[in-house]
C-alpha positions as CSV (number, residue, x, y, z in Angstrom):
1,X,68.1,-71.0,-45.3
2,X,66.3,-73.6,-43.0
3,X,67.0,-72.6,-39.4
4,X,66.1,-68.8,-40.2
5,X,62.7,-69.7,-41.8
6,X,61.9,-72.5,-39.6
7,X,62.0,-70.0,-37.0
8,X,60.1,-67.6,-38.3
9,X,57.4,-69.9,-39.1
10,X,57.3,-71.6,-35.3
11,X,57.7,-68.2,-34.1
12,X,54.5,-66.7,-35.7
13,X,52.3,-69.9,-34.4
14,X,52.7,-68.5,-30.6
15,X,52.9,-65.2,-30.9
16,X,52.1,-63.2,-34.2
17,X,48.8,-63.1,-33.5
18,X,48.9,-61.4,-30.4
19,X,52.5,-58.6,-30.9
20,X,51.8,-58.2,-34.8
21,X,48.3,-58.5,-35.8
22,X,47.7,-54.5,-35.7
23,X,50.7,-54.5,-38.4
24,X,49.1,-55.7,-41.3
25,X,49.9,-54.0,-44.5
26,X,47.1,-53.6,-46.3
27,X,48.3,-54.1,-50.1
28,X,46.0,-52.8,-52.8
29,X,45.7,-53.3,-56.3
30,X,43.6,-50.7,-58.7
31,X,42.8,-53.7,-60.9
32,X,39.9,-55.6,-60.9
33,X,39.4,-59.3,-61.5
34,X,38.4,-60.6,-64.8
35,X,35.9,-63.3,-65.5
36,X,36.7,-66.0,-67.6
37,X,34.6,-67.8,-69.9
38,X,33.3,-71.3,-69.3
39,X,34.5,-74.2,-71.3
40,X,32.8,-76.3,-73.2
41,X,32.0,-80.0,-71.6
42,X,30.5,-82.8,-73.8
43,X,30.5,-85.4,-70.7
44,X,32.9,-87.7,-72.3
45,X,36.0,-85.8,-70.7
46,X,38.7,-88.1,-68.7
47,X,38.3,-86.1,-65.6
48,X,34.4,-86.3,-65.5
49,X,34.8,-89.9,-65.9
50,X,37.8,-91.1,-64.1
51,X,38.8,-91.5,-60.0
52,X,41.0,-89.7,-57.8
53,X,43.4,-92.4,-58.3
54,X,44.8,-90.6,-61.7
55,X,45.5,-87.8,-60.3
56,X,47.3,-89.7,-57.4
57,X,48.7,-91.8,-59.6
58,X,52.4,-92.9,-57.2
59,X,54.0,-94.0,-60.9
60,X,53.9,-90.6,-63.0
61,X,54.5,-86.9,-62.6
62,X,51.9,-84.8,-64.2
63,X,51.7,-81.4,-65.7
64,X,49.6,-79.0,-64.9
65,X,48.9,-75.5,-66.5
66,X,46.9,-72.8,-65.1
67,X,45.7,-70.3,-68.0
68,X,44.9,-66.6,-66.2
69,X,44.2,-63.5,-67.3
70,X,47.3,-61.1,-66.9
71,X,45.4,-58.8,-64.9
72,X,44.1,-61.7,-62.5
73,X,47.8,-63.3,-62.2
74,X,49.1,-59.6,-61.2
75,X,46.2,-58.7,-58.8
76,X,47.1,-62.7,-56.6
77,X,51.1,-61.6,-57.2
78,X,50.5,-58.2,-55.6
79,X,48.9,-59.6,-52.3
80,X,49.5,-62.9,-52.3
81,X,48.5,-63.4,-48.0
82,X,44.9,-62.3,-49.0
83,X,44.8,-65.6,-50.5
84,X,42.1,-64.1,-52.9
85,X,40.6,-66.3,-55.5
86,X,40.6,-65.0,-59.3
87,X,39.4,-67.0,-62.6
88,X,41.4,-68.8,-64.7
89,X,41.8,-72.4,-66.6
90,X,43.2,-75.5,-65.4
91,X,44.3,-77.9,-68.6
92,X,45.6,-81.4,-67.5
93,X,45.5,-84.0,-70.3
94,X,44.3,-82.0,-73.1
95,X,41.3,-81.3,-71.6
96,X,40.3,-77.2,-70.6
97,X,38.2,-76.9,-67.4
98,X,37.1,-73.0,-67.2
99,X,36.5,-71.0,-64.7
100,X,38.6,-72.6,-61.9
101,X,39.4,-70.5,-58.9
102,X,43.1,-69.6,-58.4
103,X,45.1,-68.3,-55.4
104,X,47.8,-69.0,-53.6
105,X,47.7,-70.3,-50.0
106,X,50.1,-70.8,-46.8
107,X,50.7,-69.5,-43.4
108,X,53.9,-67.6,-42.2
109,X,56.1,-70.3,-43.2
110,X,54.9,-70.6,-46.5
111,X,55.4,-66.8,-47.3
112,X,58.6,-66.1,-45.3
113,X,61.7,-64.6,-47.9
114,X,59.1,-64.8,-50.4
115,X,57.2,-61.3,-49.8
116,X,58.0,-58.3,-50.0
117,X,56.5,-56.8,-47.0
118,X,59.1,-55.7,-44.5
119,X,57.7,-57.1,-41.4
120,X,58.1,-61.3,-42.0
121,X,55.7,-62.2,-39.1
122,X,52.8,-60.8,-41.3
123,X,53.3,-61.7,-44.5
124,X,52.8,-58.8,-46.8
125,X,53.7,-57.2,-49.8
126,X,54.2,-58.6,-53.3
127,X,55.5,-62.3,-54.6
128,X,59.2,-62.2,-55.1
129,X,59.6,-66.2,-55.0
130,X,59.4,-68.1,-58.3
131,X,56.9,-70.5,-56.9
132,X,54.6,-69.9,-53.5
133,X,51.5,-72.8,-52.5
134,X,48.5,-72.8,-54.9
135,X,45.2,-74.2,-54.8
136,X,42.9,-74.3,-57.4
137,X,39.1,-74.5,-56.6
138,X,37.3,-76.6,-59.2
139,X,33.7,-76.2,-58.4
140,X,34.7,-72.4,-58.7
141,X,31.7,-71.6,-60.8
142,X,29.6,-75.3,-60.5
143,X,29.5,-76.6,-56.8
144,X,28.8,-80.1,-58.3
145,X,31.8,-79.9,-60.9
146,X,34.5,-82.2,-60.0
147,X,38.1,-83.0,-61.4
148,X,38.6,-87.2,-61.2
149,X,36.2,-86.7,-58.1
150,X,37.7,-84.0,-56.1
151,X,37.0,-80.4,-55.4
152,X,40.5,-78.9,-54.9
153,X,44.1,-79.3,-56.0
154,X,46.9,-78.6,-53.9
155,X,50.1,-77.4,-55.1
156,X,52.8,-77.2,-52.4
157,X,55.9,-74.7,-53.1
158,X,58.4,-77.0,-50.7
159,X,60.5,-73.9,-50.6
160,X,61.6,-75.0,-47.4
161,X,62.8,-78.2,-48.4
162,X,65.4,-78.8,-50.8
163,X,65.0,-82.5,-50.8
164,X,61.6,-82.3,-52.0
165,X,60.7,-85.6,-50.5
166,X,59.7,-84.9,-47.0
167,X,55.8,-84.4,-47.9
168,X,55.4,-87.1,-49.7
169,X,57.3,-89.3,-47.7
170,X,55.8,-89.0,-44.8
171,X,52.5,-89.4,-45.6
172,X,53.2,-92.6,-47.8
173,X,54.9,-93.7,-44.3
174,X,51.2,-93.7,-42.6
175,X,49.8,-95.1,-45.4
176,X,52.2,-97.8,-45.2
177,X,50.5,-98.1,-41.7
178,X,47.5,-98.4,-42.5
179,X,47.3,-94.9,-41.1
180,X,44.3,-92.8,-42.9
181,X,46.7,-89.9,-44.6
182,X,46.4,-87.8,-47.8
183,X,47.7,-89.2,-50.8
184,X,51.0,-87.1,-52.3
185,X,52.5,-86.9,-55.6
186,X,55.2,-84.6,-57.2
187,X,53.6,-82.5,-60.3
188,X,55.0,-80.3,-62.5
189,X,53.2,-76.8,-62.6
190,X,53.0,-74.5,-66.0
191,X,51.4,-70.9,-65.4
192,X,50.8,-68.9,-68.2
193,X,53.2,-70.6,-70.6
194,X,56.2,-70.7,-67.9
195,X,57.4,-73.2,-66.2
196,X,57.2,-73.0,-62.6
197,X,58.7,-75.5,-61.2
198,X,58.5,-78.7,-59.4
199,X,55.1,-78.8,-56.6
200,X,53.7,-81.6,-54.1
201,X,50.4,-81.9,-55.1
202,X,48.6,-82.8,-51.4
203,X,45.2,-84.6,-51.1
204,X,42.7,-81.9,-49.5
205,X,41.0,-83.6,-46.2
206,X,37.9,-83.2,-47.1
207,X,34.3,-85.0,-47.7
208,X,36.3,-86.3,-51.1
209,X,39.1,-87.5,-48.7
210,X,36.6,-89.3,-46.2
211,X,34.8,-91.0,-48.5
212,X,38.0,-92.4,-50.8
213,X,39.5,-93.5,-47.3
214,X,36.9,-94.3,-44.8
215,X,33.5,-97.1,-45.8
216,X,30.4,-95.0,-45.8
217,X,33.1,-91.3,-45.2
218,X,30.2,-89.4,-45.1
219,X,31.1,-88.5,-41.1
220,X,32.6,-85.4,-39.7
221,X,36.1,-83.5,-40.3
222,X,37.7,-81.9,-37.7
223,X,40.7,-79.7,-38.0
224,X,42.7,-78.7,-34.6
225,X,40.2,-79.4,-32.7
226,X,41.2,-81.9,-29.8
227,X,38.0,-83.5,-27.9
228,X,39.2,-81.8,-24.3
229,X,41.2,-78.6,-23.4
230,X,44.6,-78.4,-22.4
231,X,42.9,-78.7,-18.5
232,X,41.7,-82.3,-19.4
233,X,37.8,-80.7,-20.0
234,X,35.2,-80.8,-22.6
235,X,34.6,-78.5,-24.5
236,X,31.5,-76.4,-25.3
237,X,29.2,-77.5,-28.1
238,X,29.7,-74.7,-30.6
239,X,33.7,-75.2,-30.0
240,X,33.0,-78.2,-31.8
241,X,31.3,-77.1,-34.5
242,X,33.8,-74.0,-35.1
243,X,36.3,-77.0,-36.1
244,X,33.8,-78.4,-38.5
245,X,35.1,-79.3,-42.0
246,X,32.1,-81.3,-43.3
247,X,29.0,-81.3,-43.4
248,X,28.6,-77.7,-41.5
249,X,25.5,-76.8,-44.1
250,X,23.3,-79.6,-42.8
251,X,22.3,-79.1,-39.5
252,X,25.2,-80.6,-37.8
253,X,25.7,-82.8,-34.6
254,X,28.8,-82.9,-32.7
255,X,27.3,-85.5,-30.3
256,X,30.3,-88.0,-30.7
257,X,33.3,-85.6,-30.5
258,X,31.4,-84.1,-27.8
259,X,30.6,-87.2,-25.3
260,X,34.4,-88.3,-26.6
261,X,35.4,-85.3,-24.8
262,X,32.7,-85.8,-21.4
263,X,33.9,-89.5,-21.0
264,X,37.8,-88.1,-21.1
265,X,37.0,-85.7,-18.6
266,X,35.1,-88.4,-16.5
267,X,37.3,-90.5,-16.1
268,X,40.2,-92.1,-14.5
269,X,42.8,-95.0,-14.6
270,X,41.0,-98.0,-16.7
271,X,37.4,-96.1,-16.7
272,X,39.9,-93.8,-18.5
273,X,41.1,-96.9,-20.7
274,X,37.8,-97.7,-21.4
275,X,36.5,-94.4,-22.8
276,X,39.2,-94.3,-24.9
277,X,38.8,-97.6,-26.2
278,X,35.0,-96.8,-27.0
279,X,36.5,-93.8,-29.2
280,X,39.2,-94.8,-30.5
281,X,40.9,-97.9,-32.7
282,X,43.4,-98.4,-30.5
283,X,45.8,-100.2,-33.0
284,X,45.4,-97.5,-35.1
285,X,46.0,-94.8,-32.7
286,X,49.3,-96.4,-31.7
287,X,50.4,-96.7,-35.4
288,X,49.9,-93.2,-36.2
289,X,51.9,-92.3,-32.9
290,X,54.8,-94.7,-33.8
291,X,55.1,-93.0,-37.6
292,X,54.7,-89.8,-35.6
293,X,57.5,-89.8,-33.3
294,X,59.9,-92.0,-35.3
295,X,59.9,-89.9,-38.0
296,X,59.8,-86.5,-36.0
297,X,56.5,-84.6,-36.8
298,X,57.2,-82.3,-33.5
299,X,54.7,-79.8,-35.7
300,X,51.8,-82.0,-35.3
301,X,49.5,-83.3,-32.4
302,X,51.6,-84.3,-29.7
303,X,53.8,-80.6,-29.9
304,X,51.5,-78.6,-27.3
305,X,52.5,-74.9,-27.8
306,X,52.0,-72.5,-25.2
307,X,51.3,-68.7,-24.3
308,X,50.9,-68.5,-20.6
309,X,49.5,-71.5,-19.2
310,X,47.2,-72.0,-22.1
311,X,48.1,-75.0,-24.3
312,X,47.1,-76.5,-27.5
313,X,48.6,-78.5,-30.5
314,X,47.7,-78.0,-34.3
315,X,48.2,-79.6,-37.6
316,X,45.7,-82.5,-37.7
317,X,42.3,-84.0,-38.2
318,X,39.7,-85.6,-36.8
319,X,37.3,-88.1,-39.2
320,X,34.1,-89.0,-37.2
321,X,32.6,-92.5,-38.3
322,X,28.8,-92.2,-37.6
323,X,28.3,-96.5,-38.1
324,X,31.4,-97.5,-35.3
325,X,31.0,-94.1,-33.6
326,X,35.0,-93.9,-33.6
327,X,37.4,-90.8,-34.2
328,X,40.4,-91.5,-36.7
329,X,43.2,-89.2,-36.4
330,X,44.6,-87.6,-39.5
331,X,48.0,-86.1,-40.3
332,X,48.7,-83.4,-41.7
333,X,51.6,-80.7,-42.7
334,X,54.6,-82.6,-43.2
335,X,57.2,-79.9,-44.3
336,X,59.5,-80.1,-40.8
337,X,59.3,-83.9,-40.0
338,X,62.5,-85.3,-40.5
339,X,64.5,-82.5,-39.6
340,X,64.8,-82.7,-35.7
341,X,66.2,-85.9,-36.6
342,X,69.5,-84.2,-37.8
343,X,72.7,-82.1,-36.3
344,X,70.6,-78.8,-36.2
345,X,67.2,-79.6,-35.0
346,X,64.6,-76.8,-34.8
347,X,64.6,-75.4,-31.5
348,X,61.0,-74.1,-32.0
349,X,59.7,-77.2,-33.1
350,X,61.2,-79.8,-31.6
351,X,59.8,-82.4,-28.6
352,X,62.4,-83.1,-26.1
353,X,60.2,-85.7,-24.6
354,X,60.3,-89.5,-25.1
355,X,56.9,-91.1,-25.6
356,X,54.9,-90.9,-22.5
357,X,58.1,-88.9,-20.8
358,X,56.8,-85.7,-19.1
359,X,59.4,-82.6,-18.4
360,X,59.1,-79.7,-15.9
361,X,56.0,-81.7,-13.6
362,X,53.7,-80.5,-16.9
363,X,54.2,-77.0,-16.5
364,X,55.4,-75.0,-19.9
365,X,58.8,-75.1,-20.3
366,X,61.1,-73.0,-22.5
367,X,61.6,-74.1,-25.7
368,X,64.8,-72.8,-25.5
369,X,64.8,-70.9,-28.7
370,X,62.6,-67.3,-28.1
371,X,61.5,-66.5,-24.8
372,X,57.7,-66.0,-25.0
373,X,57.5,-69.4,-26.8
374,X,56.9,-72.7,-24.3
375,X,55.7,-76.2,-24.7
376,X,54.0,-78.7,-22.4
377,X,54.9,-82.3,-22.6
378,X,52.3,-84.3,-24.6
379,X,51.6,-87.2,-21.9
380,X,50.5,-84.4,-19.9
381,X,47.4,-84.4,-21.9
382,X,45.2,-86.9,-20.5
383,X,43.8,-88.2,-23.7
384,X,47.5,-88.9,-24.6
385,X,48.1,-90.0,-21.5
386,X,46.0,-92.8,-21.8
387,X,47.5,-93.9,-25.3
388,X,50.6,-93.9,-23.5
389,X,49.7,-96.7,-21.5
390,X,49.8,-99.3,-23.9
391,X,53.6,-99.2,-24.0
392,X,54.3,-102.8,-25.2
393,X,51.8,-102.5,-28.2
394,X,53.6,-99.3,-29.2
395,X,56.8,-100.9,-29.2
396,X,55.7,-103.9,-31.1
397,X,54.7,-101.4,-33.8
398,X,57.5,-99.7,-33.6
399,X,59.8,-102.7,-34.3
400,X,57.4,-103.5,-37.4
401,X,57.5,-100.1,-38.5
402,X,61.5,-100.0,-38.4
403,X,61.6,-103.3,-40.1
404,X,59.0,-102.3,-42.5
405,X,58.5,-99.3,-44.4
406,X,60.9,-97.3,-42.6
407,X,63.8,-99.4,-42.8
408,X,66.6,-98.6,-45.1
409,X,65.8,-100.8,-47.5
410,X,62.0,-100.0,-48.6
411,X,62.3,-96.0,-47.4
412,X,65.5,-95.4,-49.4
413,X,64.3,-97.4,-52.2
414,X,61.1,-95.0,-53.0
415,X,63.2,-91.7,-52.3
416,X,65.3,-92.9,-55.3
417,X,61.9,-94.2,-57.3
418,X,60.6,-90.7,-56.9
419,X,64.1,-88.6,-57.3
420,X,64.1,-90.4,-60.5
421,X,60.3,-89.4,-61.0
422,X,61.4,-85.6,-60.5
423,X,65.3,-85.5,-61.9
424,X,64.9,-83.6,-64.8
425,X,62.0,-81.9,-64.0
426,X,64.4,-80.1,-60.8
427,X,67.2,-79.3,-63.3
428,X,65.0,-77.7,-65.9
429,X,63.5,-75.6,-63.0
430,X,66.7,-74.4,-61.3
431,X,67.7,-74.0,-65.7
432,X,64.5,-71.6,-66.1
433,X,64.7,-70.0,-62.6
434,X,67.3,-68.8,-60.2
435,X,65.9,-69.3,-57.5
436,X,65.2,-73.2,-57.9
437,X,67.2,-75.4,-55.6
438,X,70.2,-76.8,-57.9
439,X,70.8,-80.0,-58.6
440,X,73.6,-80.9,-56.4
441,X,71.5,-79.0,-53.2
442,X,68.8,-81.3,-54.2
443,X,71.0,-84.6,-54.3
444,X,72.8,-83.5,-51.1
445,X,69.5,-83.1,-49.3
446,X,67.9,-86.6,-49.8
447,X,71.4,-87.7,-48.8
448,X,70.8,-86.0,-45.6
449,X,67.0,-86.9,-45.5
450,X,68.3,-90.7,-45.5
451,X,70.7,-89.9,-43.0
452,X,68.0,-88.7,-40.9
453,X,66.1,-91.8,-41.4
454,X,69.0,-93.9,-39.9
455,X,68.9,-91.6,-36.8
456,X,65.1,-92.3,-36.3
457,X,65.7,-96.2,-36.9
458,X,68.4,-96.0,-33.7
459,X,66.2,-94.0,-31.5
């Protein structure tokens, strides 16, 4: 199951977008969305009164039902890569919160084997997987409405990982870094009545996120958008903006990204050092590179994909502190770390490269998997170049990281904490659908998640 969809998925970042966009099958539906009537809301209701923290709450597993009209929950299961909101009802806690938005969400990898469309590098076609990625828009109807302060709820599918762990695992890693990350819990998810199964419920990076993690958070989000291009330039002021997550409705400025990106370009050798220390929290930089690279994330920022000589990297954000003027780097999609730590990496995804290593004199080089797909080494980006310089400080972390959180000890001990968290929840899924993972895939894959660790603890 793994290496045939973890292809697929790495594949399509490269190249779907230029051989298969044409080949979109447009998939219709003759019914039309329903509306759904507003609950009642006295203002004494938990989630109108209550944190994030709830809802993120590292000690329980939560249910969740969704509540949609039949004819909504068949127009999303007929075409569920339109990602097309319809109304329906979230209830958590005995309280009813109505209309919520309702779709589900992913890219090629979270749709491969799970459509029906024929041609897997568009996804296509109807649902034919028990569970796919959901989120849930609260300030559907009310832009102001809030559930325990945020906006969203993400429900990740994890089809693609039968341990179930390796979302929220790696994010609590960063956090045990002192790394800004989203916050991750398992949830169960009801719709309609029926069970669906067992979710990660991800922290959306949003103006919600920056404010619960960052003093003041009322900066600039970035997603995939580095401060220079793959030529070590800056880029153009609406580039910038395009990447713009916050704030994009109130006359935005890009100033600090942007001059972030002039003083890269600008400079050399310390000047270099310098502009990156005037940008970045250099401590916290090197952290987030340690959990990085010890723990595999070759789908993140330092895995530059390429299609000619045109490079870039995906899968993270910026948060822009207006008071200290400096850019914090945020992780994000943590479904393939781990795994190019095992017997069978990915040979789409995986970084041959050793931290501050450089391959092929920073030309692409084959990724040794599909042809058209190539990758440049990360230190020949001269933003992380220039991290790359302060080798001893990385390998201090790295020590304290290995001894720390990721050693055998505290790692193992909250994979059993949650497994425990989730045990019966996975068996009555895989009871109630087929296509769950069983119980003893489930066991056997934290096994090999652990194993993995140990790998990364040698390297």
């Amino acid at each position: 199951m793994c290496m045939e969809r973890a292809y697929v998925k790495w594949v399509w970042i490269v190249v779907a977008a230029l051989a298969f966009s044409s080949c979109q099958e447009d998939v219709g539906n003759s019914l039309n969305p329903t509306s759904v009537e507003g609950s009642e809301v006295s203002g004494d209701e938990q989630y109108l009164n209550l944190d994030s923290d709830v809802v993120f709450d590292q000690d329980k597993l939560h249910t969740y039902e969704l509540i949609l009209p039949e004819e909504n929950l068949a127009i999303i299961d007929a075409n569920p890569a339109a990602e097309q909101y319809v109304e329906g009802s979230l209830v958590f806690q005995g309280d009813t919160i109505s209309p919520v938005g309702v779709r589900y969400k992913g890219s090629i990898g979270a749709f491969v084997g799970c459509l029906s469309g024929s041609n897997v590098f568009v996804p296509s076609g109807s649902k034919t997987c028990t569970k796919l990625s959901m989120k849930i828009k609260i300030n559907y109807a009310d832009p102001e409405l809030k559930f325990y302060g945020l906006k969203k709820l993400q429900f990740h599918s994890m089809n693609q990982d039968d341990s179930q762990m390796r979302e929220r695992l790696g994010y609590w890693l960063f956090d045990q870094m002192n790394v800004p990350a989203p916050r991750a819990v398992h949830a169960r998810l009801v719709i309609n009545g029926v069970y669906s199964g067992v979710y990660a419920l991800v922290e959306q990076i949003d103006g919600r996120f920056s404010r619960y993690h960052f003093d003041g958070g009322d900066g600039n989000i970035y997603k995939e958008t580095w401060p220079i291009d793959s030529d070590g330039h800056a880029y153009t002021t609406q580039r910038y903006l395009n990447g713009l997550k916050t704030n994009e409705d109130e006359n935005p400025s890009v100033a600090i990204i942007e001059a972030f990106g002039k003083a890269i370009e600008q400079s050399e050798g310390e000047s270099l050092l310098t502009a990156i220390e005037s940008y970045n929290d250099i401590d916290e930089i090197l952290r987030y590179s340690v959990v990085d690279r010890v723990i595999r994330h070759d789908d993140g920022p330092f895995h530059w994909y390429c299609t000619g000589s045109n490079c870039s990297n995906h899968n993270y954000y910026w948060y822009e502190d207006p008071i200290d003027l400096k850019l914090h780097l945020i992780a994000w999609d943590m479904d393939n770390a781990f795994e190019n730590l095992g017997s069978q990496p990915n040979a789409v995804t995986n970084i041959p490269d050793a931290w501050g290593k450089t391959s092929n004199n920073c030309e692409p080089f084959s990724s040794g998997f599909f042809v058209p797909i190539t990758q440049r080494s990360a230190a020949c980006d001269k933003l992380i170049n220039g991290w790359t310089q302060y080798l001893d400080e990385y390998e201090q972390i790295k020590s304290n990281f290995i001894d720390g959180p990721f050693s055998q000890a505290s790692a193992d001990a909250m994979l059993d904490k949650w497994a425990g968290q989730i045990s019966a929840a996975t068996q009555e899924a895989r009871s109630t659908h087929g296509d769950a993972v069983s119980l003893s895939q489930w066991q056997s894959a934290i096994e090999e998640l652990k194993a993995q660790m140990e790998v990364g603890r040698s390297l």
